[in-house]
Structure formats: C-alpha cells, structure tokens
C-alpha atoms as an extended CHARMM CRD file, in Angstrom:
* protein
*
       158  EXT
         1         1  UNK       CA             32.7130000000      -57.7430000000       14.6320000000  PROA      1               0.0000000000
         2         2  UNK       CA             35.9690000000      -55.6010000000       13.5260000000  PROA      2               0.0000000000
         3         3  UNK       CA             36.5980000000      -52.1520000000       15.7830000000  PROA      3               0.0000000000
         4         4  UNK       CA             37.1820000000      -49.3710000000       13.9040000000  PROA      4               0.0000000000
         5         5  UNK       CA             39.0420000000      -46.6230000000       15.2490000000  PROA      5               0.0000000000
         6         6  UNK       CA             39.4800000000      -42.7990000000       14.0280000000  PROA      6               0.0000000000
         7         7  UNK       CA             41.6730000000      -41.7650000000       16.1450000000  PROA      7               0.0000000000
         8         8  UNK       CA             45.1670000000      -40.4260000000       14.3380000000  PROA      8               0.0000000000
         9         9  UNK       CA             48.6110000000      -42.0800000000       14.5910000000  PROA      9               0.0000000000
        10        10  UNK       CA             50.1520000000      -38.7950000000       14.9920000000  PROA      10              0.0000000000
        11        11  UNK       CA             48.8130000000      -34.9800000000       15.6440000000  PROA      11              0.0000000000
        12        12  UNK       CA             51.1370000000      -32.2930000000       16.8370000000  PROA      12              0.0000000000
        13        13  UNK       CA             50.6370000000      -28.5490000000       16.9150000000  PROA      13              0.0000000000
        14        14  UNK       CA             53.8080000000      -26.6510000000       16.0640000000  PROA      14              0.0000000000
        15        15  UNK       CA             53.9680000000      -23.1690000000       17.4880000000  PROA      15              0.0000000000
        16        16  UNK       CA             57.4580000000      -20.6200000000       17.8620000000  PROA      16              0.0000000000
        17        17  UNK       CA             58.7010000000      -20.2860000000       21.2740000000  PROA      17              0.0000000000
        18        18  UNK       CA             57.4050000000      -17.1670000000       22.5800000000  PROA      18              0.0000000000
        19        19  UNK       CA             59.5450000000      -15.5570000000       24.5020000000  PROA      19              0.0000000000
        20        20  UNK       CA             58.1380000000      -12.6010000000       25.1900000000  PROA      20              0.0000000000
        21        21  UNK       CA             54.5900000000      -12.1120000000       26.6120000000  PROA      21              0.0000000000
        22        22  UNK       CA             52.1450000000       -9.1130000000       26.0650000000  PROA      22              0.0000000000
        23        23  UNK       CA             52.3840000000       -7.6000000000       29.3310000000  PROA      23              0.0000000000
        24        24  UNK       CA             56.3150000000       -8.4910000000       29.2120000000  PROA      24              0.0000000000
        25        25  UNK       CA             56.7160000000       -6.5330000000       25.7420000000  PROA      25              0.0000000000
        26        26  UNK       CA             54.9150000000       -3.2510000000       27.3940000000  PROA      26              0.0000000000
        27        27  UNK       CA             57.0740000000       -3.1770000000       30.3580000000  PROA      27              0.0000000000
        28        28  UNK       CA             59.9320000000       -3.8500000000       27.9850000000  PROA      28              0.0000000000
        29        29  UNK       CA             58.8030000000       -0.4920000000       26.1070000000  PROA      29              0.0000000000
        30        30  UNK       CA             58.4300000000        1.8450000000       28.9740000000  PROA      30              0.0000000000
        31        31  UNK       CA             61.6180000000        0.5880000000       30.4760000000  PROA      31              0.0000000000
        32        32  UNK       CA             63.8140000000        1.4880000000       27.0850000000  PROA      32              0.0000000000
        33        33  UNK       CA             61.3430000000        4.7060000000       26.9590000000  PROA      33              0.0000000000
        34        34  UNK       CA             62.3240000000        5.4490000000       31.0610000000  PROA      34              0.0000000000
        35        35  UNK       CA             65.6400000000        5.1800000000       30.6710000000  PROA      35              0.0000000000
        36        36  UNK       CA             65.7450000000        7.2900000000       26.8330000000  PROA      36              0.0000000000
        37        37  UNK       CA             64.1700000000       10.0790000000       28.7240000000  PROA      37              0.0000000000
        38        38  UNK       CA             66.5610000000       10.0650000000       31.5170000000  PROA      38              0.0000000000
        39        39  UNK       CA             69.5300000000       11.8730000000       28.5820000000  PROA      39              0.0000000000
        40        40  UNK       CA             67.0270000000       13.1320000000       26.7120000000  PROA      40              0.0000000000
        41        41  UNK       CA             65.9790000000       15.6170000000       29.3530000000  PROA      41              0.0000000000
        42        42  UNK       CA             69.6120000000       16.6140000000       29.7870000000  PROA      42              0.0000000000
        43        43  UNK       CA             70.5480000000       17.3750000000       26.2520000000  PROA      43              0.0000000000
        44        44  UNK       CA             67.1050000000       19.1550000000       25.8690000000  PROA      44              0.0000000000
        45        45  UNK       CA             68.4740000000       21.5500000000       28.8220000000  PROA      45              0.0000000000
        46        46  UNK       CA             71.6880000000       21.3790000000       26.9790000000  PROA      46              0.0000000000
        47        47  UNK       CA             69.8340000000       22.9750000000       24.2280000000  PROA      47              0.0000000000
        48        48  UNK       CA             70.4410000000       19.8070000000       22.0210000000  PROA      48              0.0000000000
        49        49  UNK       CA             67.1190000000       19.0980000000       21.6530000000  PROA      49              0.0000000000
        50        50  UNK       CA             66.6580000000       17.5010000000       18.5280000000  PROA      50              0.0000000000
        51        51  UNK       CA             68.6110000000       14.5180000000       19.8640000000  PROA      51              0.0000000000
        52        52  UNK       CA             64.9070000000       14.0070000000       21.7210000000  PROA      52              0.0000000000
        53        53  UNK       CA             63.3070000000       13.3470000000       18.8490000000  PROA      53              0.0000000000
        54        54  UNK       CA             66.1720000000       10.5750000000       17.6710000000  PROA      54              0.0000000000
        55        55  UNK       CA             65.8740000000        9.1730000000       21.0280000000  PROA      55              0.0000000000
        56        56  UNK       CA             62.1790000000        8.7160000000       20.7090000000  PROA      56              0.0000000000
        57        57  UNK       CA             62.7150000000        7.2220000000       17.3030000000  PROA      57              0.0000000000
        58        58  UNK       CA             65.1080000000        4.7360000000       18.7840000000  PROA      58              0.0000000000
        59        59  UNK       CA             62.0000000000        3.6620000000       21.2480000000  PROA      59              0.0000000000
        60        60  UNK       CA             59.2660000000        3.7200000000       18.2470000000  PROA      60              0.0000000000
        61        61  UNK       CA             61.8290000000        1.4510000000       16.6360000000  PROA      61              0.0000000000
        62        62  UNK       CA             62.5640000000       -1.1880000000       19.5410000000  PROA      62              0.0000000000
        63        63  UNK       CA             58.5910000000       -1.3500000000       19.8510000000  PROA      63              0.0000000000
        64        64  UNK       CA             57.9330000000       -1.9160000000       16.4060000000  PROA      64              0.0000000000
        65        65  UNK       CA             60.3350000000       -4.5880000000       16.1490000000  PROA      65              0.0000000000
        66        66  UNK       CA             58.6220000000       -6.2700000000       19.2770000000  PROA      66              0.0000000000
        67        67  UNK       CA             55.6150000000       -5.5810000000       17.8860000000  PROA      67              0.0000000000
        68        68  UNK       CA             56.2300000000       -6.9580000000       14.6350000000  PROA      68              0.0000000000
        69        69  UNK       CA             57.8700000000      -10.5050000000       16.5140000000  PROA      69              0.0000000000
        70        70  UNK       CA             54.7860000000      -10.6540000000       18.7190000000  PROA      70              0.0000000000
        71        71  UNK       CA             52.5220000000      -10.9850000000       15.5150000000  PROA      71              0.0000000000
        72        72  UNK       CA             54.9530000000      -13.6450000000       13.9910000000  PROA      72              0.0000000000
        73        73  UNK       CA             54.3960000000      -15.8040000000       17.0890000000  PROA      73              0.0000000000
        74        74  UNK       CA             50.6790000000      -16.1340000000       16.6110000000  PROA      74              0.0000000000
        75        75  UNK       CA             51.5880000000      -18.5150000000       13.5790000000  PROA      75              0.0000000000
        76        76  UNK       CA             50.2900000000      -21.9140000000       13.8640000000  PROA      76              0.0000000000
        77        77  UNK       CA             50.7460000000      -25.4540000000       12.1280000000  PROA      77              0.0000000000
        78        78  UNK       CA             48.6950000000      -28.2040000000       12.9160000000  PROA      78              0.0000000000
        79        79  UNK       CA             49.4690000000      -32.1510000000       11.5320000000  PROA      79              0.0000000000
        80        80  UNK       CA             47.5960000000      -34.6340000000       11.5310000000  PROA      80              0.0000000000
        81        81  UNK       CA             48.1030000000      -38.3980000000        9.7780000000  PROA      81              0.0000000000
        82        82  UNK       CA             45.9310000000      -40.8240000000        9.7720000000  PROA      82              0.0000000000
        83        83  UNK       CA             46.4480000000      -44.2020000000        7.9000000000  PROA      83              0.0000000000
        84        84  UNK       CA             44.5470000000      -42.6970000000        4.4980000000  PROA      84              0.0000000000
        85        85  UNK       CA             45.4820000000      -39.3660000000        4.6430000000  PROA      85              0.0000000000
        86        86  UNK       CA             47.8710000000      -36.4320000000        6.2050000000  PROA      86              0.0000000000
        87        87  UNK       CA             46.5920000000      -33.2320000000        6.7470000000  PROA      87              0.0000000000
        88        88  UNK       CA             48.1540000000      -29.8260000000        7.6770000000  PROA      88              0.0000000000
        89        89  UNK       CA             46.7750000000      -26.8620000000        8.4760000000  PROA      89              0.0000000000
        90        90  UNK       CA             48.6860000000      -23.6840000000        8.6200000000  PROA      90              0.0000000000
        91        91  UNK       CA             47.5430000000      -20.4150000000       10.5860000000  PROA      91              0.0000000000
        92        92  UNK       CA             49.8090000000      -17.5370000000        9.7000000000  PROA      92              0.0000000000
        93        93  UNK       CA             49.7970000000      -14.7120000000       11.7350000000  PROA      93              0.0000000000
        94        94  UNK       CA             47.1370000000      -12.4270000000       10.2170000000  PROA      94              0.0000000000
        95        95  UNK       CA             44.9020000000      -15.8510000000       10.8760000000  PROA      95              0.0000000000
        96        96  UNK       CA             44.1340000000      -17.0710000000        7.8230000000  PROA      96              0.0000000000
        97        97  UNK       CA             43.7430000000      -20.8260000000        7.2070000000  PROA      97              0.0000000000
        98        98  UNK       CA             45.6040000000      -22.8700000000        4.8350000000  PROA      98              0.0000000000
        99        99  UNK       CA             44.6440000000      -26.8180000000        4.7020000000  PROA      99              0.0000000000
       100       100  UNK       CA             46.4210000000      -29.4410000000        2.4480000000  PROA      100             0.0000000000
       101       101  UNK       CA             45.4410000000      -32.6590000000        2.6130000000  PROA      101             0.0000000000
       102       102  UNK       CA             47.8070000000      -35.6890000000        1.3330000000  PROA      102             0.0000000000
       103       103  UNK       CA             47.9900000000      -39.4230000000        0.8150000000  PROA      103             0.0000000000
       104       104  UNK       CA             50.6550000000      -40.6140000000        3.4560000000  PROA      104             0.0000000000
       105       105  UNK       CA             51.7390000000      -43.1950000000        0.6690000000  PROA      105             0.0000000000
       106       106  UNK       CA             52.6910000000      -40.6780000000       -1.7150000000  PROA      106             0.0000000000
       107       107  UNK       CA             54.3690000000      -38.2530000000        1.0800000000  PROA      107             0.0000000000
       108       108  UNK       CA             58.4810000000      -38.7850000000        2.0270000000  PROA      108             0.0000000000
       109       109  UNK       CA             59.9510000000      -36.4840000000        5.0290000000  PROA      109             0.0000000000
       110       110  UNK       CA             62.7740000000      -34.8780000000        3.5530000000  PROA      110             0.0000000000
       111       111  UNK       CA             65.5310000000      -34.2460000000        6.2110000000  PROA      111             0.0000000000
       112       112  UNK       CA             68.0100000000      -31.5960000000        5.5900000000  PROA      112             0.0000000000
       113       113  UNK       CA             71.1660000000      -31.0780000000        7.8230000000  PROA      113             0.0000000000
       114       114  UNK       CA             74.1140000000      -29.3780000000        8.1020000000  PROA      114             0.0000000000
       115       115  UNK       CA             77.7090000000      -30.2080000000        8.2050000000  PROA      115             0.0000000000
       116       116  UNK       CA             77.3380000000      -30.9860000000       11.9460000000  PROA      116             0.0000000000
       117       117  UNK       CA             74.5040000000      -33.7460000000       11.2140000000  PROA      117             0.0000000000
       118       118  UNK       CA             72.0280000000      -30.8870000000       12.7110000000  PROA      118             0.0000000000
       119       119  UNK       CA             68.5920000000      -30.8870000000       11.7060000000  PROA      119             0.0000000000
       120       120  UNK       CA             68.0330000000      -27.3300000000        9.5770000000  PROA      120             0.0000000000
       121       121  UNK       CA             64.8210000000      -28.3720000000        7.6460000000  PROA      121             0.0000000000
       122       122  UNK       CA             61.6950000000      -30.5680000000        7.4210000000  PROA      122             0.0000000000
       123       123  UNK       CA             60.0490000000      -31.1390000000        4.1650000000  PROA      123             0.0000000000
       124       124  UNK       CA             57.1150000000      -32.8590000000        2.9940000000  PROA      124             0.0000000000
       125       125  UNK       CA             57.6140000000      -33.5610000000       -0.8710000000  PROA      125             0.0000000000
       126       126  UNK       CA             55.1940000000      -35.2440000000       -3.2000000000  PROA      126             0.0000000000
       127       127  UNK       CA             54.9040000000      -35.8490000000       -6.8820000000  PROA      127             0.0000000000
       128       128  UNK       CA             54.0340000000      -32.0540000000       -6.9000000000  PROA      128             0.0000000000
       129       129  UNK       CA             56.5220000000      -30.2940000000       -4.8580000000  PROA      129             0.0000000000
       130       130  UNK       CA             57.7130000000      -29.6410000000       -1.5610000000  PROA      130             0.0000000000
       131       131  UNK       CA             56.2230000000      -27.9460000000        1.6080000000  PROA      131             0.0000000000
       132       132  UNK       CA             58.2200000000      -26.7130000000        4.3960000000  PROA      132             0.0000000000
       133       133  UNK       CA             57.1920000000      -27.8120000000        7.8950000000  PROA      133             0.0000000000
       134       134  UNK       CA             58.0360000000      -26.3130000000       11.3860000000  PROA      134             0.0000000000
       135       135  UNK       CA             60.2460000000      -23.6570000000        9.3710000000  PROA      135             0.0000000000
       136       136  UNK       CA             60.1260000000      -21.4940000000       13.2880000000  PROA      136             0.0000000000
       137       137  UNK       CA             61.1540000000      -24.8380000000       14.7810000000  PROA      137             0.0000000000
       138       138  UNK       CA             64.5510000000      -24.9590000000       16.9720000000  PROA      138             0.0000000000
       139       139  UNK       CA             67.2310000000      -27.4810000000       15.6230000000  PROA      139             0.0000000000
       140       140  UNK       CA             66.4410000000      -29.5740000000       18.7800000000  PROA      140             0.0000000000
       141       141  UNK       CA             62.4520000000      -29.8020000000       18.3240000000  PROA      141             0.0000000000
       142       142  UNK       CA             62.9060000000      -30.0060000000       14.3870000000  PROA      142             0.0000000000
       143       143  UNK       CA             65.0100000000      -33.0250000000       15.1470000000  PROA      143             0.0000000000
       144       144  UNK       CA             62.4450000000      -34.4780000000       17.6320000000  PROA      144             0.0000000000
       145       145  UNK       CA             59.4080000000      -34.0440000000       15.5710000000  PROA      145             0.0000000000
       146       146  UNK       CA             61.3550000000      -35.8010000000       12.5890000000  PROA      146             0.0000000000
       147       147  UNK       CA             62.1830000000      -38.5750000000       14.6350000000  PROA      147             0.0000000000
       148       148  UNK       CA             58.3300000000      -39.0160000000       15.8950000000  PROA      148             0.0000000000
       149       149  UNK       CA             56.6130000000      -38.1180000000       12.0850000000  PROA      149             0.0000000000
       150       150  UNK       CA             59.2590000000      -40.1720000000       10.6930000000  PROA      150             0.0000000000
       151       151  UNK       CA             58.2920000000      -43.3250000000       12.6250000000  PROA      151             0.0000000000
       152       152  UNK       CA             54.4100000000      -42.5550000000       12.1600000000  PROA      152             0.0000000000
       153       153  UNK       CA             54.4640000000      -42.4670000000        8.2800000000  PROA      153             0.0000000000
       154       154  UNK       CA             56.1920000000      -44.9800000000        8.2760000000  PROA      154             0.0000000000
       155       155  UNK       CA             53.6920000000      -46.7400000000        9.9450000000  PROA      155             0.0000000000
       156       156  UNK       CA             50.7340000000      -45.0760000000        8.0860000000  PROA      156             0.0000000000
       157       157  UNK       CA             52.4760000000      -46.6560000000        4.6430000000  PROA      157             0.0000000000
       158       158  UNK       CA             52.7260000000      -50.0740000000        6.3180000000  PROA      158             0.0000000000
C-alpha cells in the first residue's frame, strides 16, 4: 500500500513590512498636528493667519500619505507548489482575490539583479508571459525566497 501525501513542497505568504501600526499612525498625526499648532497660533496673533490654513494642509497631507501606505500594506501574496501544480493567490489592498494556477513544469523563476549581484526582481514566466512576485519584497527577503522557491521547483520538476 503506497502513502499519498497532499501536503505542499513549498507555501509562503509574502506580506510588506509594516512599519507603522494603526494606533502608531494616529499618534504620528496628532504629534505633527501638536506641534503645527504650536506656530500656527503665533502667526494667527501675528495677524498672519492664512499661514493656519497651509499649516493644516501640511498635516491633511502627512496623514493622507500615511493613510494611503497603511492601505498598501494590507496587500497579500500567497504561493503554494505542489508537485502538479503552483498556485498564487494575490490580495491587493482593496481585498480582492486574484488566483493563477500553473504547471510547475512549464514555470522558470526568473532572477533579475543589479550590477552589485543584488536581487531586484522575481518572476514567474511561462509560455504566456511573465508575473511579478514579491514586487514589496526587500532585496534581502527577495533573495531568500528565490533561494528556497528555486530549490522547491526544482524539485517539483524532478
């Protein structure tokens, strides 16, 4: 009697580094917004008073922007190979799903580096074209997850 097992040969989640949390961003926002209103009340008694309003804009700004890199961070990719198939699922950051599924014989990593030998890109490409993996990856973990994907198609196309 042969064993059969389902289990993958390789599954990683791929998230950004978030360096900021929630509670973090708001106490980044009333700290800039603090220490705007500390000048702002003295050119208002100065009578300058439409630098308020610029000063405000320069806090809507700073919170948009955090806003904005909070919202990128909820993006999600999720691989998975086993030895018939490769699957990835990508979660952007509104939420939506996209899943592509792929024959792991048919599949080559595509490594692309820069003049220092630094990993700057991971690629999946196929008969039909390429797809970007780990794009919000660091250099370090792009390198890493190359090494470890590498070594598990291989395997799958063994």
């Amino acid at each position: 009697m042969q064993a059969t097992t389902t289990a993958p040969l390789f599954a990683a989640e791929l998230t950004p580094h978030r360096s900021l949390t929630p509670r973090g961003m708001r106490l980044v926002v009333l700290l800039v917004a603090a220490l705007a209103a500390f000048p702002g009340v003295i050119f208002f008694l100065l009578g300058a008073w439409p630098v308020v309003g610029f000063m405000g804009l320069d806090v809507l700004a700073i919170a948009l922007a955090l806003y904005v890199a909070m919202r990128r961070e909820k993006r999600r990719e999720q691989l998975t190979l086993w030895s018939d198939r490769l699957e990835l699922v990508t979660t952007d950051a509104k939420g939506a799903q996209a899943r592509t599924q792929l024959v792991p014989r048919t599949v080559r990593l595509v490594i692309d580096r820069d003049f220092n030998e630094r990993t700057t890109a991971l690629k999946l490409r196929t008969a039909k074209g390429e797809t970007e993996i780990g794009a919000f990856l660091t250099q370090d973990d792009k390198a890493s997850l190359a090494k470890a994907f590498g070594t598990a198609l291989r395997k799958a196309r063994a």
